[in-house]
C-alpha positions as CSV (number, residue, x, y, z in Angstrom):
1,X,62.9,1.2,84.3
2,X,59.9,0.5,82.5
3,X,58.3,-3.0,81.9
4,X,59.2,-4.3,79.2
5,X,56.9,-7.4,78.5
6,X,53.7,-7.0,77.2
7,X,50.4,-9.2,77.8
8,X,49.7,-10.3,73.7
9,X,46.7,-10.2,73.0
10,X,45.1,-12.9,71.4
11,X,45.5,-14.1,68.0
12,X,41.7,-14.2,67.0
13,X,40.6,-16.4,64.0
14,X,36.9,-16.0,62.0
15,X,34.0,-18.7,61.6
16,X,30.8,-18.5,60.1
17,X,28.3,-21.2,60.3
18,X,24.5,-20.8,59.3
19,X,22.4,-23.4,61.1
20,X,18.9,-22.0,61.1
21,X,17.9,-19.0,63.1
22,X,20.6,-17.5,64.2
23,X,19.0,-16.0,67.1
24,X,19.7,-19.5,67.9
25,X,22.5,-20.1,66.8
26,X,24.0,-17.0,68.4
27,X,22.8,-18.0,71.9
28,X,25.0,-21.5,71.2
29,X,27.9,-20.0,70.3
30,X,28.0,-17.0,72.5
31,X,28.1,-19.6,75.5
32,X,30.9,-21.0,74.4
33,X,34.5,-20.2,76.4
34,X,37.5,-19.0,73.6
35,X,34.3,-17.2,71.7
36,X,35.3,-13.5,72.2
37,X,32.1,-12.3,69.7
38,X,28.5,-13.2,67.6
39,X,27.4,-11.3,65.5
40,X,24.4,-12.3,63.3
41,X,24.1,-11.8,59.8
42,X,23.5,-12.6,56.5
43,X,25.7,-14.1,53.9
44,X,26.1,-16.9,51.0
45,X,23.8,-14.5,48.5
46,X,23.3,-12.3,45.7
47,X,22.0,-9.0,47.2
48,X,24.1,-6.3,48.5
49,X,23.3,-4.9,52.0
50,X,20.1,-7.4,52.6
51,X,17.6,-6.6,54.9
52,X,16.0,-9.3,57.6
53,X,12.5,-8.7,55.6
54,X,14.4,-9.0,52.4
55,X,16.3,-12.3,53.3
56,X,13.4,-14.0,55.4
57,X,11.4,-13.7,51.4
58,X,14.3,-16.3,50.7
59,X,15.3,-14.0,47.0
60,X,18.7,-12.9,48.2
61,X,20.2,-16.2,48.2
62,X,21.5,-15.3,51.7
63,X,21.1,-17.5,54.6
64,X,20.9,-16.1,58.2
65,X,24.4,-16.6,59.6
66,X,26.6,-16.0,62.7
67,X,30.3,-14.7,63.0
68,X,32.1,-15.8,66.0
69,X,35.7,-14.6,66.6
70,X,37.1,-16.8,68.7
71,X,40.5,-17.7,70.2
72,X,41.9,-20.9,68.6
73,X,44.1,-21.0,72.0
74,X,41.0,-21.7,74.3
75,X,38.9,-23.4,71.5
76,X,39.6,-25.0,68.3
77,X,37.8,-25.0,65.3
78,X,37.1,-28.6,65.2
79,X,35.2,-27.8,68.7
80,X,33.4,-25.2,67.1
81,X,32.5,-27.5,64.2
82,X,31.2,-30.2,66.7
83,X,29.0,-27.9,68.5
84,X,27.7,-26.4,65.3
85,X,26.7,-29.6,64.1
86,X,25.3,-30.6,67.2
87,X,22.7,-27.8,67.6
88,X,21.1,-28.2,64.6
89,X,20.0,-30.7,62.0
90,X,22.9,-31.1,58.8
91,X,20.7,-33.4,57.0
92,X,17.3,-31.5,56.4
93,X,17.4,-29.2,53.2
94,X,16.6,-25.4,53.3
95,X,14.7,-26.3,56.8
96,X,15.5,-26.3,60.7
97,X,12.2,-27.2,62.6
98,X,9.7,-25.0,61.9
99,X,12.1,-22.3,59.9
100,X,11.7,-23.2,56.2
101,X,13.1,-21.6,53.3
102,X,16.9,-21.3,51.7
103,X,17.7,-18.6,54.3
104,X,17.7,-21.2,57.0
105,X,20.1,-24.0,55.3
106,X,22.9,-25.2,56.7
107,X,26.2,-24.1,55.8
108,X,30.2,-23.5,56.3
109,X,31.3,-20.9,55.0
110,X,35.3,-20.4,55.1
111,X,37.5,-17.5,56.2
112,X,40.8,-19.7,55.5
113,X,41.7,-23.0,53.1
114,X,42.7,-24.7,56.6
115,X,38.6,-24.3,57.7
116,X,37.8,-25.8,54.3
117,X,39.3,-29.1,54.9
118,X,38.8,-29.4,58.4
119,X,34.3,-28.8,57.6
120,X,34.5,-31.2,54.4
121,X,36.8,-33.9,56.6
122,X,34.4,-33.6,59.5
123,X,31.1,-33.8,56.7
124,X,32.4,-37.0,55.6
125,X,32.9,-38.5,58.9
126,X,29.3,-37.5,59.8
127,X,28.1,-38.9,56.2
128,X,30.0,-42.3,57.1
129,X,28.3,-42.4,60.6
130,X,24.8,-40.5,60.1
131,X,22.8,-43.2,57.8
132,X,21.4,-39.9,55.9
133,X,23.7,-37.3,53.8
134,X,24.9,-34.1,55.2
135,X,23.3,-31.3,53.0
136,X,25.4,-28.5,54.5
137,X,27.0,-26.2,51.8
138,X,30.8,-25.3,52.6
139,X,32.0,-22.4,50.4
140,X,33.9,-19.4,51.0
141,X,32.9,-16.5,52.9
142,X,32.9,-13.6,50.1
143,X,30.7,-10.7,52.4
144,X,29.0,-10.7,55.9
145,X,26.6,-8.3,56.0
146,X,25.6,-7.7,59.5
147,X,22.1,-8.4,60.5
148,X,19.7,-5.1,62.1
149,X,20.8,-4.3,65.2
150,X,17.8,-5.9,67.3
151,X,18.8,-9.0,66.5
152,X,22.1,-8.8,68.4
153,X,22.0,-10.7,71.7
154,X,18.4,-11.9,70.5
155,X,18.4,-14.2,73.3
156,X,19.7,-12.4,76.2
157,X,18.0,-9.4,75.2
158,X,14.8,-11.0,75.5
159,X,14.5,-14.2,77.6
160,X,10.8,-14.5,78.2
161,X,9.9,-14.0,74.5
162,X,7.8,-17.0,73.6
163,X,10.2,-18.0,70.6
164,X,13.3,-18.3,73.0
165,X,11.3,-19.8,75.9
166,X,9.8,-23.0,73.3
167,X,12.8,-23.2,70.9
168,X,16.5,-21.8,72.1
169,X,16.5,-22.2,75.9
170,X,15.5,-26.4,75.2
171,X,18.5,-26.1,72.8
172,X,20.9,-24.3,74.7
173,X,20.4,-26.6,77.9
174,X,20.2,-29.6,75.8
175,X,24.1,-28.3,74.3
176,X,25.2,-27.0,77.7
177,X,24.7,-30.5,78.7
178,X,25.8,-32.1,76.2
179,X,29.7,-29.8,76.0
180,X,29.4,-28.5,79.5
181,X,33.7,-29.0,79.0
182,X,33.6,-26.3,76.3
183,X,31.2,-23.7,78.4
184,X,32.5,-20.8,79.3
């Protein structure tokens, strides 16, 4: 007789957060246990099908974002929210370190109502707490648009570039550190 049960396979949920780079953001997020997938994009704009060149002018309205799929089983989105936060600055307008322009703004942008509350809840606490306001947009996610194919895996594809030596590798240690409970 054949087995009958079946290993399910995980229920996997949608999050998209733009905090900056996203080479950056994608190194983060991709080190993260429950995370089954990163993929860099660009969403929040006008343009269809934007380019990098296109979005880094900072015309499309886009901002460079990441999708993670993730298991809400091994990680919750809250988790996810407090990393996101963490590795990059909420309260510094169209602007993370040396990145300026709209396409590098912070933002939330919703797959499900649930995600919403939980990003608006958790923007209050940090305005309550952070003695400056949180300037990170939370809308819905209308279109992802996946970013060129180079910039997948940005970080492990290219470790000695000077960009991920001086800017990602400080931040990924620093967050590594800091949630070494949510590592995978």
């Amino acid at each position: 007789m054949a087995d009958q049960t079946k290993t399910a396979e995980p229920s996997l949920e949608v999050a998209v957060f733009a905090g900056g780079c996203f080479w950056c953001t994608e190194a983060v997020f991709e080190s993260l246990r429950g995370v089954q997938s990163v993929r860099p994009g660009y969403a929040g704009g006008r343009v269809e099908n934007p380019t990098y060149e296109q979005v880094c002018t900072g015309e499309t309205g886009h901002a460079e974002v990441i999708r993670v799929e993730y298991d809400p089983a091994a990680i919750s989105y809250d988790d996810l929210l407090t990393v996101f936060f963490a590795a990059h600055d909420p309260t510094t307008l169209n602007r993370q370190g040396h990145d300026v322009g709209t396409q590098y703004r912070s933002m939330i942008l919703y797959t499900r109502e649930s995600q919403r509350d939980s990003a608006e809840a958790f923007i209050k606490k940090l305005d309550d707490d952070a003695g400056r306001p949180v300037v990170t947009e939370v809308m819905p996610l209308v279109k992802f648009y996946e970013a060129e194919g180079y910039h997948h895996h940005y970080f492990i594809n290219n470790p000695d570039k000077a960009y991920c030596q001086l800017v990602i590798n400080p931040k990924l240690n620093l967050i590594k550190k800091r949630f070494s409970e949510l590592m995978s």
